[in-house]
C-alpha positions in Angstrom: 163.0 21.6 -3.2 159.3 22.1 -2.6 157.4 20.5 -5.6 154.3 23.3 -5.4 156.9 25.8 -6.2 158.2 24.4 -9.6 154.5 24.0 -10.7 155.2 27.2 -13.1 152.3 28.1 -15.7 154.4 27.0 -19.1 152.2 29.2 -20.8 153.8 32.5 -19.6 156.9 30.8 -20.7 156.0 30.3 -24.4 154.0 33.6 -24.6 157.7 35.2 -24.1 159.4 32.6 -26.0 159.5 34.9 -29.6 161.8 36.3 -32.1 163.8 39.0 -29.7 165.9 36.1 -28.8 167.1 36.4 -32.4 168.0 39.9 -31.8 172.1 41.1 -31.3 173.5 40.1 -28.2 173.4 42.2 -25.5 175.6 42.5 -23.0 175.0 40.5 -19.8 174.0 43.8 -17.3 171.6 45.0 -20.7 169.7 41.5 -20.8 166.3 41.3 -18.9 165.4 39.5 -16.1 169.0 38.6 -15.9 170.9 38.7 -12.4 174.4 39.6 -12.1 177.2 37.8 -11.0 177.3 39.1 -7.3 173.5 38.1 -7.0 174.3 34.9 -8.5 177.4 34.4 -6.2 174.5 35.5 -3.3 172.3 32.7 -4.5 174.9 30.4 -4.8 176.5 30.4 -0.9 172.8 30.3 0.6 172.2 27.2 -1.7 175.2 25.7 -1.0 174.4 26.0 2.7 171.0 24.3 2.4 169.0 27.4 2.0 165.4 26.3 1.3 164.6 29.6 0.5 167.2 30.0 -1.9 166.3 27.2 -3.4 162.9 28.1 -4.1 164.6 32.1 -5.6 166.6 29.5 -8.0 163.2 28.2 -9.1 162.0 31.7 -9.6 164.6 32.8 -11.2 165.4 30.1 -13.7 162.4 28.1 -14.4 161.5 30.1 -17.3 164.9 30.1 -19.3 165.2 26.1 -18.2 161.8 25.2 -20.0 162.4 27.4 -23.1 165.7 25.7 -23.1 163.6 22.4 -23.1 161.3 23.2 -26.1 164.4 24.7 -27.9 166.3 21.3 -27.8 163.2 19.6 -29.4 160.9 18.3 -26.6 157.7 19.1 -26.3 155.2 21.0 -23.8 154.7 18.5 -21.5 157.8 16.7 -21.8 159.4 19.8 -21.1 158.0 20.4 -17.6 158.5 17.1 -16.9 162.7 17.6 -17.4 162.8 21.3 -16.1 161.5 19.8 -12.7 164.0 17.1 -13.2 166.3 19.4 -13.7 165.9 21.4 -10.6 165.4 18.6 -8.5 169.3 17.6 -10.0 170.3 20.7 -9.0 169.3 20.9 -5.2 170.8 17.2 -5.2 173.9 17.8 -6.5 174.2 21.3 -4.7 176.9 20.3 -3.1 178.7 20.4 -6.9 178.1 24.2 -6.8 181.7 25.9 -6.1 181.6 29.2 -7.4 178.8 31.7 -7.6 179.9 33.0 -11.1 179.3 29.3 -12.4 176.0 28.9 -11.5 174.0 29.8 -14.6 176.2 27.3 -16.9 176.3 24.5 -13.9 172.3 25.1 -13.7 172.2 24.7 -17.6 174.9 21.8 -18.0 172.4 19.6 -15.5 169.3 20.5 -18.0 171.8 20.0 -20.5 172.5 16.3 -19.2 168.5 15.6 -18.6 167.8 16.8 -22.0 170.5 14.3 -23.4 170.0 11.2 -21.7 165.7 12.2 -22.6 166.9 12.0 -26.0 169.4 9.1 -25.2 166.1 6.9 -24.1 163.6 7.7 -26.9 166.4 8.0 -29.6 163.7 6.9 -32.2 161.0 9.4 -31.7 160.9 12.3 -33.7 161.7 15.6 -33.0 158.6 18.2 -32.4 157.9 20.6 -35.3 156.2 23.8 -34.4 154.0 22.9 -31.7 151.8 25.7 -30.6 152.6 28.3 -33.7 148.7 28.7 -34.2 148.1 31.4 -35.6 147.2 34.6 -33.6 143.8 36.6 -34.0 143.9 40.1 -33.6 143.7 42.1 -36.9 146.6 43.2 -38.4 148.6 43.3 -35.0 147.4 39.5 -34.7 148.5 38.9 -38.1 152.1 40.6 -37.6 152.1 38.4 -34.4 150.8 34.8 -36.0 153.8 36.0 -39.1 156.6 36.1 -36.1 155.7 32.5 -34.7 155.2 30.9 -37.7 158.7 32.1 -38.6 160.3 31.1 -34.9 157.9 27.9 -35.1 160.3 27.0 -38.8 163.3 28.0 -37.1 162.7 25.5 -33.9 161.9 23.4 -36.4 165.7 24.0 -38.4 167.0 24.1 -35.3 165.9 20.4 -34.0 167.4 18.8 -37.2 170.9 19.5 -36.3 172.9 17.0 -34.0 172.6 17.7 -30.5 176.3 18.9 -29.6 175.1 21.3 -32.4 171.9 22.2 -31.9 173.0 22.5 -28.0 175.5 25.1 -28.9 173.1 27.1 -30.6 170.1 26.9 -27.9 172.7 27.9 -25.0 174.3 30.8 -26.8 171.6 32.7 -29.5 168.7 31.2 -28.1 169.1 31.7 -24.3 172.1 34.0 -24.6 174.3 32.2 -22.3 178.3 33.7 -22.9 180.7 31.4 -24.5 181.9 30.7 -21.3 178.8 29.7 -19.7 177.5 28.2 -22.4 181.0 26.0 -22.4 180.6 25.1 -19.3 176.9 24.4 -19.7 178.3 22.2 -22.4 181.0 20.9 -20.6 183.3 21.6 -23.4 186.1 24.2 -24.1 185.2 27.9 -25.1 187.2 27.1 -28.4 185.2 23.8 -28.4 182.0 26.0 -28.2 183.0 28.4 -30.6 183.3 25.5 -33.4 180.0 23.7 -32.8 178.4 27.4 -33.1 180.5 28.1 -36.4 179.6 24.1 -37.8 175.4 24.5 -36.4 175.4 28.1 -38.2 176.7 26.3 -40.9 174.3 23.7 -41.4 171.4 26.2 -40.7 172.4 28.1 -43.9 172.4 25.5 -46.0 169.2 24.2 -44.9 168.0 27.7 -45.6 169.7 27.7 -48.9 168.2 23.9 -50.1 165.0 25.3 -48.9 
């Protein structure tokens, strides 16, 4: 997988990285920038064959998602980067892992899922990042509005980061990224029941955070 490719601007990443992703679920054809399962099933045979080009359209199509998925479980900007590329580098490895076209958001997310675990595995006593890059926003009124909406997402990362990690993955796959149970399941290598109780348990523990607070 060609290195020059996965050198994405993070930036553009965070700038879209706000509160819609709190909004109600839509359904997968309604989401934006999402592909459906017959282009994914596309992607997946010409990867699976060794298609370079492919490989670089998997880059394209998921490096965004992957490094919000990142700063979501806790890590920060750079750090971030850092395991996205890792994470697509696991991927064209492993390609060979890739059976079925419909799986390959939730097998592209349960590798990220895996570096972003063994990450936290090896620096198990460093802290979690709080809010990084929720400065506020100038621009008037509209830049106040703006600064009000990241402060707010900047808290909720921050909520979000003090659950466990089976927890707080749950949550990031499925409200944050808006994975389906069943991808994020199989992101999460667990059950769709399985999934369903971690969300139910993190939702949980985020209320009464919010209520303590």
């Amino acid at each position: 997988m060609n290195a020059r490719i996965m050198q994405k601007n993070a930036a553009a990443a965070e700038q879209s990285n706000h509160l819609a992703h709190l909004a109600p679920k839509m359904t997968d054809a309604a989401r934006p920038g999402r592909t459906s399962q017959a282009e994914q099933a596309a992607l997946a045979k010409r990867l699976r064959h060794g298609d370079r080009a492919a490989a670089e359209e998997l880059v394209e199509w998921y490096y965004d998602r992957i490094y919000l998925f990142m700063r979501a479980m806790g890590h920060d900007s750079q750090i971030s980067e850092d395991l996205t590329q890792e994470a697509f580098m696991k991927a064209w490895y492993h390609i060979g892992q890739l059976r079925s076209g419909k799986a390959l958001t939730g097998w592209l997310f349960r590798i990220a899922s895996n570096v972003s675990r063994l990450h936290w595995r090896k620096h198990k006593h460093e802290s979690h990042v709080h809010g990084e890059g929720a400065e506020p926003v100038a621009g008037g009124a509209d830049g106040l509005t703006h600064a009000g909406e990241r402060e707010q997402f900047a808290w909720l990362h921050q909520e979000i980061a003090q659950l466990p990690w089976k927890l707080r993955q749950a949550i990031v796959l499925h409200y944050l990224d808006q994975l389906t149970i069943a991808e994020a399941a199989q992101a999460a290598q667990v059950r769709p029941g399985t999934l369903k109780s971690r969300l139910n348990r993190g939702l949980e523990a985020l209320r009464k955070h919010i209520v303590d607070e």
